[in-house]
py3Dmol code that shows the C-alpha trace and the ligand (Angstrom):
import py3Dmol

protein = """\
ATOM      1  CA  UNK A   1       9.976 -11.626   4.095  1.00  0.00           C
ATOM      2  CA  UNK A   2       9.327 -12.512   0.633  1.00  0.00           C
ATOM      3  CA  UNK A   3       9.676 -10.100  -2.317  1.00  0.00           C
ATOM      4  CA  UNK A   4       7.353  -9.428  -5.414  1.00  0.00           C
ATOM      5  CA  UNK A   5       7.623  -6.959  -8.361  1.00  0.00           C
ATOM      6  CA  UNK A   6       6.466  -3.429  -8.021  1.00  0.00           C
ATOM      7  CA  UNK A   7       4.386  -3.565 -11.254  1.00  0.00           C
ATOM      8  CA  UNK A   8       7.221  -3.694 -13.951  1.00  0.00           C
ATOM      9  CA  UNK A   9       9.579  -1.643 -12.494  1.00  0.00           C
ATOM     10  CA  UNK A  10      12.312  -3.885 -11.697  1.00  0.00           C
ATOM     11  CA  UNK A  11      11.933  -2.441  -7.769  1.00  0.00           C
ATOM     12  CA  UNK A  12      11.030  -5.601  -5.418  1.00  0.00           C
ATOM     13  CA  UNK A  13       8.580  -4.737  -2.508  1.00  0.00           C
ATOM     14  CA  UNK A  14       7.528  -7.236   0.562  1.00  0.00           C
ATOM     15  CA  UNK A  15       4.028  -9.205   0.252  1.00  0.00           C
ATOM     16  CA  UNK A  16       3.525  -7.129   3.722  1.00  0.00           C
ATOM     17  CA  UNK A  17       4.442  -3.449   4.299  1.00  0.00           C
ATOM     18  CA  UNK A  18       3.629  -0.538   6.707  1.00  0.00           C
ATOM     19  CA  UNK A  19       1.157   2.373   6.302  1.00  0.00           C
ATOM     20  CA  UNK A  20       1.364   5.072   8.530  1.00  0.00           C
ATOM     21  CA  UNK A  21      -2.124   7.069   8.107  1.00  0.00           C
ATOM     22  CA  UNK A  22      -3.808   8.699  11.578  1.00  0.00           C
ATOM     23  CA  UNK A  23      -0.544   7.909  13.412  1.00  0.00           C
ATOM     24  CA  UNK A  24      -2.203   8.410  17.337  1.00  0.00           C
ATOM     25  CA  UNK A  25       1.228   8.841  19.095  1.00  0.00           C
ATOM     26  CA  UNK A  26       4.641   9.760  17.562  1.00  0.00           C
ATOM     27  CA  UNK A  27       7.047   7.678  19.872  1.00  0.00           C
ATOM     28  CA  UNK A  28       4.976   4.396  19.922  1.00  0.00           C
ATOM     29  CA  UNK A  29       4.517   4.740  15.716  1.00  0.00           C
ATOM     30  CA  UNK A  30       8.307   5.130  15.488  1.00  0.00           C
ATOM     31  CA  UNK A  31       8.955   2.281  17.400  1.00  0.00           C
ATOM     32  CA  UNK A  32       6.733   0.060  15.753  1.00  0.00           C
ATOM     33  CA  UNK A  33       7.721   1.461  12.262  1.00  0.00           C
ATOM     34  CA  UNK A  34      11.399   0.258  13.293  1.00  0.00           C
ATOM     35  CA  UNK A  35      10.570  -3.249  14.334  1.00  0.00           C
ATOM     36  CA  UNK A  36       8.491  -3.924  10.850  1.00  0.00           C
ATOM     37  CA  UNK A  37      11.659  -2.420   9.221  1.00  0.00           C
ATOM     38  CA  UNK A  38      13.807  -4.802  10.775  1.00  0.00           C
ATOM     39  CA  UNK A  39      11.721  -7.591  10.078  1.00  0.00           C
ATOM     40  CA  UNK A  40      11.486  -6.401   6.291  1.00  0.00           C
ATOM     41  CA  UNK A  41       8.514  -4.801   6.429  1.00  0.00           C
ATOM     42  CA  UNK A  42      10.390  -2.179   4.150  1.00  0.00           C
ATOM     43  CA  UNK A  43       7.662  -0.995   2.250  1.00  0.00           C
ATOM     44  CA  UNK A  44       6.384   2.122   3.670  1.00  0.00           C
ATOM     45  CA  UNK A  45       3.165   3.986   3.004  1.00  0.00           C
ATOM     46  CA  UNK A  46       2.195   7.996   3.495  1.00  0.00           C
ATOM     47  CA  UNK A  47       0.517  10.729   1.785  1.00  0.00           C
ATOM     48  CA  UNK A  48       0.508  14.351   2.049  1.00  0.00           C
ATOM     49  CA  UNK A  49      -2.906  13.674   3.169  1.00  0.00           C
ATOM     50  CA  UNK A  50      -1.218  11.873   6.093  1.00  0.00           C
ATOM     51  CA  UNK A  51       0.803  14.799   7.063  1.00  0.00           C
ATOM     52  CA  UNK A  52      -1.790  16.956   7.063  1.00  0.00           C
ATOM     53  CA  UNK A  53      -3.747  14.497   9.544  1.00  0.00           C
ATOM     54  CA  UNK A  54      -0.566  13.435  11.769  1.00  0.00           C
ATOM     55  CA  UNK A  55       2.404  14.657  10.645  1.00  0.00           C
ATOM     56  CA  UNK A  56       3.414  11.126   9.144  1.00  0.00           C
ATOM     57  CA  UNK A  57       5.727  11.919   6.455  1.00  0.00           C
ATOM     58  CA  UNK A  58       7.686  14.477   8.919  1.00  0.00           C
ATOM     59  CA  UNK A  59       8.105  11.427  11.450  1.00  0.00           C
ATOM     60  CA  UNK A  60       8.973   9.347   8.526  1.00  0.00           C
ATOM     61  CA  UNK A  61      11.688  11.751   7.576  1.00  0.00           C
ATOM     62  CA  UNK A  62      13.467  11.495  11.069  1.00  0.00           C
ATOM     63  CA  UNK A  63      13.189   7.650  11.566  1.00  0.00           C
ATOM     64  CA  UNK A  64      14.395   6.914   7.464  1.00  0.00           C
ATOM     65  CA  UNK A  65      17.564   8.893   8.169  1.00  0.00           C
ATOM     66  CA  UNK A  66      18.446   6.969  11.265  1.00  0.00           C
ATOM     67  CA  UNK A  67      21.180   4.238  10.789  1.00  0.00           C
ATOM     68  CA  UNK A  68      19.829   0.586   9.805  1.00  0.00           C
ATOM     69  CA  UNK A  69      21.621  -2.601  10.891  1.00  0.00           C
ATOM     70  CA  UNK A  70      24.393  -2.159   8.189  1.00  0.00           C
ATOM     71  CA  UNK A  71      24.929   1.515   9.293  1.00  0.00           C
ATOM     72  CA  UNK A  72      23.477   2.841   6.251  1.00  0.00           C
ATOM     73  CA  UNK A  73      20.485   4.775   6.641  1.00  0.00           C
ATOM     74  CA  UNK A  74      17.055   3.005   6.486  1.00  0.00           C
ATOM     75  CA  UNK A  75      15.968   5.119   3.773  1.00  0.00           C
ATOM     76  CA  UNK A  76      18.223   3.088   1.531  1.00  0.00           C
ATOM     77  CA  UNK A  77      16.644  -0.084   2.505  1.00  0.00           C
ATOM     78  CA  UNK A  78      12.943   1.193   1.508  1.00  0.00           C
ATOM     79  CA  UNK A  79      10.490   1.686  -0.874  1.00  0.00           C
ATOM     80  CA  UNK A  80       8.854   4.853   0.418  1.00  0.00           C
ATOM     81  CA  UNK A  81       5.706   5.389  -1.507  1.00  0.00           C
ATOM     82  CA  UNK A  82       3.749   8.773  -1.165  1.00  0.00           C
ATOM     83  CA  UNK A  83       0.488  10.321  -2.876  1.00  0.00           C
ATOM     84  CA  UNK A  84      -0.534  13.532  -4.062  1.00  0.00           C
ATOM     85  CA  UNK A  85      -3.760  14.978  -2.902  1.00  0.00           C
ATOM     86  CA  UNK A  86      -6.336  15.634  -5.847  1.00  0.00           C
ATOM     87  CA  UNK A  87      -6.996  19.015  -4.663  1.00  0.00           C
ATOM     88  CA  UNK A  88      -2.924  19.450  -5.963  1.00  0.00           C
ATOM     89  CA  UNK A  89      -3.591  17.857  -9.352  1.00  0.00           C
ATOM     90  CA  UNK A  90      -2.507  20.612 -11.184  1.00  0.00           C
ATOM     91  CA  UNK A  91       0.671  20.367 -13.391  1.00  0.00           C
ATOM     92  CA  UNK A  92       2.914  22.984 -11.286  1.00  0.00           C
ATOM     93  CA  UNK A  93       0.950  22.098  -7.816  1.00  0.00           C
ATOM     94  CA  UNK A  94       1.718  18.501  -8.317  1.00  0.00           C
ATOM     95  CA  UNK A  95       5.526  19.550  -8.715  1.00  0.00           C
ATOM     96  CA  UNK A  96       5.219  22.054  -5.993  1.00  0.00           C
ATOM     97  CA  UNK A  97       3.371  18.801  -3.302  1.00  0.00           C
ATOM     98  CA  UNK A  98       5.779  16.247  -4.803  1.00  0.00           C
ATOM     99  CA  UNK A  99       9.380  18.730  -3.403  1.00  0.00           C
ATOM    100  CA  UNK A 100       7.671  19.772   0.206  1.00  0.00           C
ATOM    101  CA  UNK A 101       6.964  15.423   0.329  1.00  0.00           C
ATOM    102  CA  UNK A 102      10.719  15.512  -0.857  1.00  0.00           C
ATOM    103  CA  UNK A 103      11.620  17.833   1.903  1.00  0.00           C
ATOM    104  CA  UNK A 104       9.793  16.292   4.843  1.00  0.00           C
ATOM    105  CA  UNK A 105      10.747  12.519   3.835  1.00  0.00           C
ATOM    106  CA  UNK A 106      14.501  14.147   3.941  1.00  0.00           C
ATOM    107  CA  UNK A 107      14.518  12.164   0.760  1.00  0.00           C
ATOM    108  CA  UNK A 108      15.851  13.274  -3.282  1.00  0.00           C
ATOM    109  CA  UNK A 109      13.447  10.648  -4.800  1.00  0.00           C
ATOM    110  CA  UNK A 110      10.305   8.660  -3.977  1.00  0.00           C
ATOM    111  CA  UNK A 111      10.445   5.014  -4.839  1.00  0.00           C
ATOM    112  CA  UNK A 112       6.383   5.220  -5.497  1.00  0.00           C
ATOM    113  CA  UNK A 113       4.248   8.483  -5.928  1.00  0.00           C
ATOM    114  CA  UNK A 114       0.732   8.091  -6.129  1.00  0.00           C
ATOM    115  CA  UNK A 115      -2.557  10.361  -7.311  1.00  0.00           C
ATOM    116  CA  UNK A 116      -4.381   9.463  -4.107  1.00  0.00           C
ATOM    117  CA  UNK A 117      -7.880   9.444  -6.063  1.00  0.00           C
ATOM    118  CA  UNK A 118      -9.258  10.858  -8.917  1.00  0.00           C
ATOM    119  CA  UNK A 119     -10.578  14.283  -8.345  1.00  0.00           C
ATOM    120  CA  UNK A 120     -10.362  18.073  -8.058  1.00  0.00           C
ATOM    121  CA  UNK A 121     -10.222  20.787 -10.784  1.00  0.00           C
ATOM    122  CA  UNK A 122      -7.652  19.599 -12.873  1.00  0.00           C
ATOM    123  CA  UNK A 123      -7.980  17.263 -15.717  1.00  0.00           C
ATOM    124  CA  UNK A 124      -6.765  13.796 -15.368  1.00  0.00           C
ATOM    125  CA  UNK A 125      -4.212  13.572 -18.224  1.00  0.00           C
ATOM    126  CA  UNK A 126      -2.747  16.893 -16.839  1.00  0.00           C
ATOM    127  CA  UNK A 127      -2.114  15.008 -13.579  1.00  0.00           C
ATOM    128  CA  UNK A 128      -0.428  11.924 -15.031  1.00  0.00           C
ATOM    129  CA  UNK A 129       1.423  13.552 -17.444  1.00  0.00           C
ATOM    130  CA  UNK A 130       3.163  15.719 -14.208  1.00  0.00           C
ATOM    131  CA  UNK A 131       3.505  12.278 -13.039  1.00  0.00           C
ATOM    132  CA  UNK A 132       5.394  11.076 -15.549  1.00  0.00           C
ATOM    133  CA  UNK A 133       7.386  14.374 -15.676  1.00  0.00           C
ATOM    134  CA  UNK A 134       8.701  14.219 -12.250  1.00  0.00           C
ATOM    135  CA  UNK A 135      10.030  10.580 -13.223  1.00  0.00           C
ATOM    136  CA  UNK A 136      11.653  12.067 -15.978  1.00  0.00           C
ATOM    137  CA  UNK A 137      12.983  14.881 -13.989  1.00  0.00           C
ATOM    138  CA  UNK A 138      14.382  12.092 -11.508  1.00  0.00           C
ATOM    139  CA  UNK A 139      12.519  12.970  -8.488  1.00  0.00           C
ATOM    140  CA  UNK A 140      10.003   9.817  -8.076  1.00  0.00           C
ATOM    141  CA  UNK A 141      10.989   6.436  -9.756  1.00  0.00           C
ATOM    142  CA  UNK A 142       7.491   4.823 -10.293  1.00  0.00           C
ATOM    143  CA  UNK A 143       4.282   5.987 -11.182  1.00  0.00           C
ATOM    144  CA  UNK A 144       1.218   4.926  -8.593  1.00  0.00           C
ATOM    145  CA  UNK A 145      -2.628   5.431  -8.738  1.00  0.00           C
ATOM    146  CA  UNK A 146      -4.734   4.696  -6.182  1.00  0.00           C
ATOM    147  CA  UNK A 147      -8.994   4.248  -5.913  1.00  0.00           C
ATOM    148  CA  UNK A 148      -8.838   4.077  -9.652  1.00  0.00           C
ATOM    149  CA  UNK A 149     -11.463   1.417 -11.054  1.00  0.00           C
ATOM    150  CA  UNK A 150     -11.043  -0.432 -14.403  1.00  0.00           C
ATOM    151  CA  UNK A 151     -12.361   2.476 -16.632  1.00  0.00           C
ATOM    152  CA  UNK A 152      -9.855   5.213 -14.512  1.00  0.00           C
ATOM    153  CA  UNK A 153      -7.166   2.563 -14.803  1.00  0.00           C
ATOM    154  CA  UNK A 154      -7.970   2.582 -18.858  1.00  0.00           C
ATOM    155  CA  UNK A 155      -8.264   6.143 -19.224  1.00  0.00           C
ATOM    156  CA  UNK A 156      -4.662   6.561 -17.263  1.00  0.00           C
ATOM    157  CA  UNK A 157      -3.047   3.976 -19.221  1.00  0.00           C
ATOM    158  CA  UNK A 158      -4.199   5.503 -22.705  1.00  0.00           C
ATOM    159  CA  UNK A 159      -2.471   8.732 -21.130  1.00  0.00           C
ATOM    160  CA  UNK A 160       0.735   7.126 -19.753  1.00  0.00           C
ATOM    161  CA  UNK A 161       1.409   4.300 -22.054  1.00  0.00           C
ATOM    162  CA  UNK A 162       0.891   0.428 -20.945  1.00  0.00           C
ATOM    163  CA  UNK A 163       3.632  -0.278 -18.343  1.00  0.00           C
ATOM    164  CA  UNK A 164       4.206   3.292 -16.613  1.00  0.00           C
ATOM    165  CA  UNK A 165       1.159   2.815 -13.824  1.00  0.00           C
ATOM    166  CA  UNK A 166       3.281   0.711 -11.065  1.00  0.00           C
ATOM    167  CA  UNK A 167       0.544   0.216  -8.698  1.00  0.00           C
ATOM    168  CA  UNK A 168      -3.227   0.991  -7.764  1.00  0.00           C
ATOM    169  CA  UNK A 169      -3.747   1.164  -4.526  1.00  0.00           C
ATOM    170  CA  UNK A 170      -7.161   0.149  -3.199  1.00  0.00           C
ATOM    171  CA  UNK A 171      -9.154  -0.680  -0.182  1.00  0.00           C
ATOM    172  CA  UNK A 172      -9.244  -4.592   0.273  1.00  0.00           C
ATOM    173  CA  UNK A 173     -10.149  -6.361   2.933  1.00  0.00           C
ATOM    174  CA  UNK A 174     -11.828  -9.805   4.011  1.00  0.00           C
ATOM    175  CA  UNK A 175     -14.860  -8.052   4.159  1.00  0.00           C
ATOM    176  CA  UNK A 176     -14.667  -5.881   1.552  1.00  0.00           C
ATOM    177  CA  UNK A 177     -13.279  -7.545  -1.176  1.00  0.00           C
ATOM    178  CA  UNK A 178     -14.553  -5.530  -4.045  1.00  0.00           C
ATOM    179  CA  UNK A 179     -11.210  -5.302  -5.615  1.00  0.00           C
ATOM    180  CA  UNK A 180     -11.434  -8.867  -6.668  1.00  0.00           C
ATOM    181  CA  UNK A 181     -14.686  -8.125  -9.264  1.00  0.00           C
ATOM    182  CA  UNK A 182     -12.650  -6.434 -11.884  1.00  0.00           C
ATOM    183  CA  UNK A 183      -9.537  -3.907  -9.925  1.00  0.00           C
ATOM    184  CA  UNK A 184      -7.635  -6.843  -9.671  1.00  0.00           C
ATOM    185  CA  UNK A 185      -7.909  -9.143 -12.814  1.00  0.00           C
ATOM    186  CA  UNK A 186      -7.472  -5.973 -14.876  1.00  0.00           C
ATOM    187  CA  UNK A 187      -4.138  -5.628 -12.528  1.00  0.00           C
ATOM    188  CA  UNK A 188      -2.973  -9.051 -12.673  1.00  0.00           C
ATOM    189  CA  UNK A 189      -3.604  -8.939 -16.739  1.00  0.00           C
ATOM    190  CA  UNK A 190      -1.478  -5.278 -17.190  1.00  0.00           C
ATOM    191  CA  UNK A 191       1.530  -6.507 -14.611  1.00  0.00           C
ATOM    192  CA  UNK A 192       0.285  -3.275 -11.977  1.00  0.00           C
ATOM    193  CA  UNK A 193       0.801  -4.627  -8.272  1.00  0.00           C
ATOM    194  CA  UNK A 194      -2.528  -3.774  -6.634  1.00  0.00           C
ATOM    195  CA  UNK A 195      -1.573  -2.756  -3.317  1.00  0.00           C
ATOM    196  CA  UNK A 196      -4.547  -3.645  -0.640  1.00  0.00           C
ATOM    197  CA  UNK A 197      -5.145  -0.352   1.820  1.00  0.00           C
ATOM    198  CA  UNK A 198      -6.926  -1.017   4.716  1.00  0.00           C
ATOM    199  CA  UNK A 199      -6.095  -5.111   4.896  1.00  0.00           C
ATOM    200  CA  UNK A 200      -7.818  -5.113   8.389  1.00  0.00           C
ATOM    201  CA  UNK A 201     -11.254  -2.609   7.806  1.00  0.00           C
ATOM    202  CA  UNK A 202      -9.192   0.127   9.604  1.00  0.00           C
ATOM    203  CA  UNK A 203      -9.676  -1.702  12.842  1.00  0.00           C
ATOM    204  CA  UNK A 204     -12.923  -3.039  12.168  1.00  0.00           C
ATOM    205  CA  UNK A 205     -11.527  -6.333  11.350  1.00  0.00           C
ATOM    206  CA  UNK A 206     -14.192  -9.111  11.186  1.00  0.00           C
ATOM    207  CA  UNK A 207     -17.335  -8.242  12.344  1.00  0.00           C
ATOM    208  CA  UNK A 208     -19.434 -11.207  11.466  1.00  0.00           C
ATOM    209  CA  UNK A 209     -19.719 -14.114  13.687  1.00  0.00           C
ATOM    210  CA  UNK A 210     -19.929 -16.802  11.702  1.00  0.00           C
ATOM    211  CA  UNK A 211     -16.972 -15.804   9.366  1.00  0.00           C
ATOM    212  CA  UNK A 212     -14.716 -14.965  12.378  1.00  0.00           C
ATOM    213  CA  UNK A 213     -15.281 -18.371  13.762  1.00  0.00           C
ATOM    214  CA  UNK A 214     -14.331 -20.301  10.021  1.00  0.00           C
ATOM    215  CA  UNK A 215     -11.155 -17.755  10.069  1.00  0.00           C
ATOM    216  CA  UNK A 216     -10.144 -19.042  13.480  1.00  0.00           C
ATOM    217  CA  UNK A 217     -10.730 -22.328  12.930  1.00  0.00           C
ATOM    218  CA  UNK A 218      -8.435 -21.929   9.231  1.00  0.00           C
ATOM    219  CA  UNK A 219      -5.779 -19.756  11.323  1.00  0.00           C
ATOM    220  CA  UNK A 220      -5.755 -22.423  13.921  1.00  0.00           C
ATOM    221  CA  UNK A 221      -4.938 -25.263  11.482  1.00  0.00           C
ATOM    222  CA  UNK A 222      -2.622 -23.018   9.645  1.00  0.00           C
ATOM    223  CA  UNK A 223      -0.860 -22.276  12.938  1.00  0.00           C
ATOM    224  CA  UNK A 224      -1.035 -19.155  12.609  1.00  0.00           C
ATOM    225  CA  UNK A 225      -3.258 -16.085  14.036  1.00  0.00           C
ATOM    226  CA  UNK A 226      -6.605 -15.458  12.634  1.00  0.00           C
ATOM    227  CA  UNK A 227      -4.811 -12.043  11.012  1.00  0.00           C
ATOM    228  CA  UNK A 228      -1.601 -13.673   9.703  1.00  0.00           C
ATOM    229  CA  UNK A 229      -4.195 -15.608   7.354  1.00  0.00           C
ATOM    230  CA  UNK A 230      -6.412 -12.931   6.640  1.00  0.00           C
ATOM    231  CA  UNK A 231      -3.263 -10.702   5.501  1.00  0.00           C
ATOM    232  CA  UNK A 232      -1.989 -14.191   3.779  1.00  0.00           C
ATOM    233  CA  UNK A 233      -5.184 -15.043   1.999  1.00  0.00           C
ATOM    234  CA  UNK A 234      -5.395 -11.331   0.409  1.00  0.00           C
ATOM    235  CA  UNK A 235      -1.486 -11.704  -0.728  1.00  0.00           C
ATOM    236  CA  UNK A 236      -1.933 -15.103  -2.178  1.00  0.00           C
ATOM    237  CA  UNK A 237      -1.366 -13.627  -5.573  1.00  0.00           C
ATOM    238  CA  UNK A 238       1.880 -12.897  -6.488  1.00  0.00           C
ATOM    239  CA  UNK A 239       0.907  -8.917  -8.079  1.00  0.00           C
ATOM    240  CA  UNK A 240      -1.088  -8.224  -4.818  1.00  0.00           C
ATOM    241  CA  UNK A 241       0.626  -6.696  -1.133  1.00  0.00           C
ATOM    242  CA  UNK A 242      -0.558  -5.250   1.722  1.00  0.00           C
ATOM    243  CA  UNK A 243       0.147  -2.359   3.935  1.00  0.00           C
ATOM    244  CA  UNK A 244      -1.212  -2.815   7.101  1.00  0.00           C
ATOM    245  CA  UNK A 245      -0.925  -0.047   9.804  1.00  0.00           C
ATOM    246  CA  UNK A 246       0.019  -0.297  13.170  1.00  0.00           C
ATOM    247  CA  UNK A 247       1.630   1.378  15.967  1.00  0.00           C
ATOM    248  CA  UNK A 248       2.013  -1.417  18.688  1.00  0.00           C
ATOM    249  CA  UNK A 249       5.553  -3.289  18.387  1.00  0.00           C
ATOM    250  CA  UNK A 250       3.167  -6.526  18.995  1.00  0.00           C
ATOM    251  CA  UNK A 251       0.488  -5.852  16.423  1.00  0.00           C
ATOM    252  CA  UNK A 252       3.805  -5.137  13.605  1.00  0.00           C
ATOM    253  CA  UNK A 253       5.374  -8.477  14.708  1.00  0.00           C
ATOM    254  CA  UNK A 254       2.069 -10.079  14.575  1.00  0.00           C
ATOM    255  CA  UNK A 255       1.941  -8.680  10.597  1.00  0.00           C
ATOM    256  CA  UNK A 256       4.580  -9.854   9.704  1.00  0.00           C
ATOM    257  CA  UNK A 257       3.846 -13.090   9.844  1.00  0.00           C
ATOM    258  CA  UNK A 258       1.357 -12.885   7.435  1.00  0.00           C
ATOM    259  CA  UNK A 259       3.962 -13.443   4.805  1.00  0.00           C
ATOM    260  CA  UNK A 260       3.019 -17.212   4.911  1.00  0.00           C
ATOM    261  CA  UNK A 261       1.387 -19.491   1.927  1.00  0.00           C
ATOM    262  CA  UNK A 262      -2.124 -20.834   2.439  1.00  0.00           C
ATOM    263  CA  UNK A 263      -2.966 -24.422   1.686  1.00  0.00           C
ATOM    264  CA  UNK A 264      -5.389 -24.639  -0.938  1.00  0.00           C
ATOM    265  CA  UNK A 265      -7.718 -25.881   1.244  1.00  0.00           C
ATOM    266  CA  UNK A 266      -7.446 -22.997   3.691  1.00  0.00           C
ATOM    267  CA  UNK A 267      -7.835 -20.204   0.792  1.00  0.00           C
ATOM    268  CA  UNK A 268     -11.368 -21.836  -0.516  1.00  0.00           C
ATOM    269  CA  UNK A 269     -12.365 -21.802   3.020  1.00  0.00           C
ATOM    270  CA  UNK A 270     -11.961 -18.278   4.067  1.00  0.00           C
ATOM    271  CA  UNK A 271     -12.705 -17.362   0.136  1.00  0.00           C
ATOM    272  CA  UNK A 272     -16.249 -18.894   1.363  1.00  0.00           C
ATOM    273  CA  UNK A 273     -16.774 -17.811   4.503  1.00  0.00           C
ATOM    274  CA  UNK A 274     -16.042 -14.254   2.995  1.00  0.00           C
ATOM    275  CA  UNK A 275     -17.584 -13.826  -0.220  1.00  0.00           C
ATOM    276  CA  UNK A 276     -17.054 -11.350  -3.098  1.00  0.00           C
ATOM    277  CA  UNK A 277     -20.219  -8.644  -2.889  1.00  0.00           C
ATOM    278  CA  UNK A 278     -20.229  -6.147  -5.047  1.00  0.00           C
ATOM    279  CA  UNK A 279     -17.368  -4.044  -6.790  1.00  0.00           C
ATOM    280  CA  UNK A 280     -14.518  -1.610  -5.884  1.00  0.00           C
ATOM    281  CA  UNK A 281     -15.080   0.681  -2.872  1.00  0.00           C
ATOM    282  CA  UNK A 282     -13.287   3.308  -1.325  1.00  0.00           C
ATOM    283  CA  UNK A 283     -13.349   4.577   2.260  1.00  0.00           C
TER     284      UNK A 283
END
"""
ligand_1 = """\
48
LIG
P -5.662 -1.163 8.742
O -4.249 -1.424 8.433
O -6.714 -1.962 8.082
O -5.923 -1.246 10.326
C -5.174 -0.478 11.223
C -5.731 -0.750 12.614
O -5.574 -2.127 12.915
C -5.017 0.027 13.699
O -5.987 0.383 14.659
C -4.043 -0.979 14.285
O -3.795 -0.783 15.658
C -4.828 -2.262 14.116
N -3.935 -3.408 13.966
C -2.899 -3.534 13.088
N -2.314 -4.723 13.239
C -2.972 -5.347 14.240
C -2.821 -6.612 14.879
N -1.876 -7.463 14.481
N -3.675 -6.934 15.895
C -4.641 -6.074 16.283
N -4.832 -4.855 15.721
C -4.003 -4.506 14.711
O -6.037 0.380 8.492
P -5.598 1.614 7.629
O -4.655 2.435 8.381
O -6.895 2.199 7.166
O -4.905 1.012 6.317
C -3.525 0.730 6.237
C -2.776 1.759 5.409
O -3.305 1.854 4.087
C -2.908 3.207 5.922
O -2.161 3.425 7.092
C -2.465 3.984 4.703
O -1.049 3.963 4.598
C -3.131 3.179 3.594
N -4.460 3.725 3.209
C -4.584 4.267 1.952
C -5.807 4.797 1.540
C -5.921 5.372 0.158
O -6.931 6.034 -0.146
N -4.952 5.149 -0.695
C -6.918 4.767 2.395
C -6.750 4.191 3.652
C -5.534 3.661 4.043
P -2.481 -0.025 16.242
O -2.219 1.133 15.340
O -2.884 0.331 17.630
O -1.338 -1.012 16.229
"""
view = py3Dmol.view(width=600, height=400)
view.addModel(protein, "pdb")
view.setStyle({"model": 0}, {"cartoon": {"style": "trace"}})
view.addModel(ligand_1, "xyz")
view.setStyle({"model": 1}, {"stick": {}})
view.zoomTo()
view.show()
């Protein structure tokens, strides 16, 4: 699996990783988890939020202390991002979320810790700046945002200083690629890895006809399947990755193939059949 730059951190991430949001059932998730680790899938997505929902960090916790191939555990061989919930934006909540994500991960430091959107009672800067104290304190090493449009991503950066915001994690999608308008430019320009949530509609994958049957004709020259070049096509920049989630050991292996480069030709096909409308979304 190739590597890229987690903003300008110096920590390398693969163009495909793993989220782990409404896990359905603990023992397949865990299995599939392991496969995409193996296959260095090793960047791995929760949230409080995600605990809340499904327990993901706790399950996360258990399978990152198991033993990788080299003995050590996988945990060393990760970059484990989490977020913080808005409703926790406040200086000594987001302290207090950040250690009980600590405790469940099993984990002394988060590679990537995100404010999941912007929100709730507490003033931005009062958020970031917690942020940026709990990488000074040593407990997270990289700063993430997440949802945040072009004026958020402004406002945060006049808080933290340019080069402290990692990554912005956004929804981005074939059919939803909103991102591209102005999320990702502004991303590409500042060196922040925009990490695409959601790289297959949360299921939905491609509902339109038409553009399914131009994706399946591009995956079939490509030889590859038509969601190894959807997950390709939104990675063919070198400050973008994806997280795609799945719990099936077929669907992960599947993924990771989508850690291939595009002929031109391929990209300005699928960038037609699925056309930029609109700007950023969230779900
Ligand atoms: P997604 O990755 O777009 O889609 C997941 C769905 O696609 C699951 O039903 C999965 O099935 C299926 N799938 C995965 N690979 C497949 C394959 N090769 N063939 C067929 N089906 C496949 O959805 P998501 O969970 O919304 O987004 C991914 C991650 O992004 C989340 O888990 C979370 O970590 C993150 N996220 C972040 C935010 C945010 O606000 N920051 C919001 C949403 C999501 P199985 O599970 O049955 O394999």
């Amino acid at each position: 699996m190739r590597t890229r730059a987690l903003g300008k951190t110096g920590i390398q991430v693969p163009a495909i990783g793993q989220g782990t949001w409404q896990l359905r059932d603990a023992r397949a998730a865990e299995e599939a988890l392991l496969e995409g680790l193996r296959l260095g899938m090793v960047h791995v997505d929760t949230a409080e939020l995600y605990e809340w929902g499904s327990g993901s960090e706790t399950l996360l916790g258990g399978l990152l202390s198991k033993p990788g191939e080299d003995g050590r555990p996988w945990r060393e061989h990760c970059v484990l991002a989490s977020k913080v919930h808005p409703r926790n934006g406040a200086a000594k909540a987001v302290a207090s979320a950040c250690k009980d994500s600590l405790v469940r991960l099993q984990t002394d430091r988060l590679d990537l810790y995100y404010h999941h959107w912007r929100g709730g009672q507490a003033p931005l800067e009062e958020t970031l700046q917690a942020l940026a104290g709990l990488v000074d304190a040593g407990w997270v090493r990289a700063i993430g945002v997440s949802n945040y449009d072009v004026e958020d991503l402004e406002e945060a950066q006049a808080v933290l200083g340019r080069g402290r915001i990692a990554a912005n994690q956004v929804l981005y999608h074939l059919e939803d690629r909103g991102a591209e308008a102005e999320v990702s430019p502004w991303c590409r320009r500042h060196g922040v890895t925009l990490v695409a949530y959601s790289p297959f509609g949360s299921g939905a994958f491609v509902r339109s006809g038409r553009a399914a049957a131009e994706l399946d004709a591009v995956a079939s020259e490509a030889g590859c399947t038509p969601r190894q070049a959807a997950l390709a096509f939104l990675v063919r920049e070198p400050h973008v990755v994806a997280i795609p989630k799945a719990e099936k050991v077929a669907h992960v292996r599947e993924n990771a193939g989508g850690d291939l480069k595009l002929r031109k030709e391929h990209v300005e096909r699928i960038d037609a059949a699925f056309p930029v409308r609109g700007g950023l979304r969230t779900i």
